[in-house]
C-alpha positions in Angstrom: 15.9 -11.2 31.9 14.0 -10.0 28.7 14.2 -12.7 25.9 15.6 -12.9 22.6 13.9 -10.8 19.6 10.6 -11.7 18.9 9.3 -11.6 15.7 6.1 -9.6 15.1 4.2 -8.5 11.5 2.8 -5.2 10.8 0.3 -4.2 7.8 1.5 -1.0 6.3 -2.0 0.1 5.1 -2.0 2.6 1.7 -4.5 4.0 -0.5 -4.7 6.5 -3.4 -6.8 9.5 -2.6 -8.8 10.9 -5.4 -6.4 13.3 -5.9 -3.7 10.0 -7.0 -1.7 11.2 -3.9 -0.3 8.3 -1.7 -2.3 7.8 1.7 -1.0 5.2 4.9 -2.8 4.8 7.5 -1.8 4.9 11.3 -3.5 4.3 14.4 -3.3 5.2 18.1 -1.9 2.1 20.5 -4.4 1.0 22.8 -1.9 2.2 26.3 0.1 4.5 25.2 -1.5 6.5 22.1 0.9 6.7 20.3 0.9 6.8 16.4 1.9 3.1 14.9 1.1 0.4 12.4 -1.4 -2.5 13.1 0.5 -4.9 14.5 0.9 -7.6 15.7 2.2 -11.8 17.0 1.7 -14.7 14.0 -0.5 -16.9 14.4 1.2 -20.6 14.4 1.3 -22.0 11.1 -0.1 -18.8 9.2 2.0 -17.0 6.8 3.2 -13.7 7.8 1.4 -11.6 5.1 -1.7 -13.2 6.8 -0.9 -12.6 10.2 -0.4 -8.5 8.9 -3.6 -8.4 7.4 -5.3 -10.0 10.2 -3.8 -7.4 12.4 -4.9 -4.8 9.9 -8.9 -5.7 10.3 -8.7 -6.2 14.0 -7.0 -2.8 14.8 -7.8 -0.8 12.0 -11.0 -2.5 10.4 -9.2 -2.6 7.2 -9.3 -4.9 4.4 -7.1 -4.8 1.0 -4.5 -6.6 -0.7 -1.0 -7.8 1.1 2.0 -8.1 -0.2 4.1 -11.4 -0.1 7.3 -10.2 0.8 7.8 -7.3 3.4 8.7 -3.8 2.6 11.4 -4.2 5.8 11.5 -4.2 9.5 12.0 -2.4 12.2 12.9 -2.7 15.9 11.1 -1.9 19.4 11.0 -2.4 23.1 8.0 -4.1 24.2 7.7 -2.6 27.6 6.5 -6.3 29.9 4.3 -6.1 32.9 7.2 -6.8 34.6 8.5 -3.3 33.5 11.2 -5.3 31.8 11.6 -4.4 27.7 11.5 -7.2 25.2 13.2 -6.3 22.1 11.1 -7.5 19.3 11.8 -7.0 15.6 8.7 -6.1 13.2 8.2 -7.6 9.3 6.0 -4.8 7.4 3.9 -5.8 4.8 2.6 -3.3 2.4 -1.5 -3.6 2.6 -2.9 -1.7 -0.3 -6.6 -0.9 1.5 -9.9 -2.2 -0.8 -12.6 -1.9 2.3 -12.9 0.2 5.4 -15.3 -1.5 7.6 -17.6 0.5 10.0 -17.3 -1.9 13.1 -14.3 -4.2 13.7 -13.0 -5.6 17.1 -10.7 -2.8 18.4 -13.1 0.2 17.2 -13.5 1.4 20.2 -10.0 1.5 21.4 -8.3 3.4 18.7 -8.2 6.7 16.3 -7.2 6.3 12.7 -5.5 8.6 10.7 -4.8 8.9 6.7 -2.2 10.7 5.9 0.6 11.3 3.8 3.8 9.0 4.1 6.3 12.1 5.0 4.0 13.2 7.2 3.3 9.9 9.3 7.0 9.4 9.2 7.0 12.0 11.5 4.6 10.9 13.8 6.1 8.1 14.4 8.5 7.2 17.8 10.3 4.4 16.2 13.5 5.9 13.9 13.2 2.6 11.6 9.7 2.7 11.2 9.7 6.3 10.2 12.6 5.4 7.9 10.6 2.8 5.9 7.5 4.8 6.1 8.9 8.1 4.8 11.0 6.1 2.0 7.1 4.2 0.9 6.3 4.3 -2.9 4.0 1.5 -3.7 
């Protein structure tokens, strides 16, 4: 029997381009390849705008400034090994990006992609994510 939610944190990473244009960055899951968010489980007794930015340089190799409070959240199944789904609920954190590092420990197992927030929101599976990624103005 799947559990309760669980609670995860995501980084919502953003830059400017040099055009002034608002950029967020997804990246491929490791299974599935689909487009998400870095994401990812707290670490005991870390805050959750650490956690997200942890997540952030381990997925994405990115590096910036988070925000304390989260933008919103949204819902997912976590398919188990068990083939079970465990609903889990997601707090995003805005993660305006200062550094994008050439190596970081998920490089290999995952494509980035900058693009504009309308245009992610559409990449996106999950209907709340594209919801607070389409409505992002930082």
């Amino acid at each position: 029997m799947p559990r309760a939610r669980d609670a995860q944190v995501a980084a919502l990473p953003w830059r400017r381009s040099e055009a002034g244009a608002v950029e967020v960055l997804l990246i491929t899951s490791r299974e599935t390849r689909r487009w998400v968010i870095p994401k990812g489980w707290p670490k005991s007794g870390e805050p959750a705008p650490v956690s997200a930015a942890r997540e952030a340089l381990e997925e994405a190799g990115i590096v910036g400034a988070i925000a304390a409070a989260p933008l919103g959240a949204y819902g997912y199944g976590k398919r188990l090994k068990s083939g079970e789904l465990q609903p889990v609920e997601v707090e995003v954190y805005a993660l305006q990006v200062v550094e994008e590092r050439e190596t970081w420990p998920e490089v290999d197992q995952r494509e980035k992609l900058w693009i504009a927030p309308g245009e992610a929101a559409g990449l996106v599976d999950e209907p709340e994510l594209k919801a607070l990624i389409a409505a992002f103005a930082p």
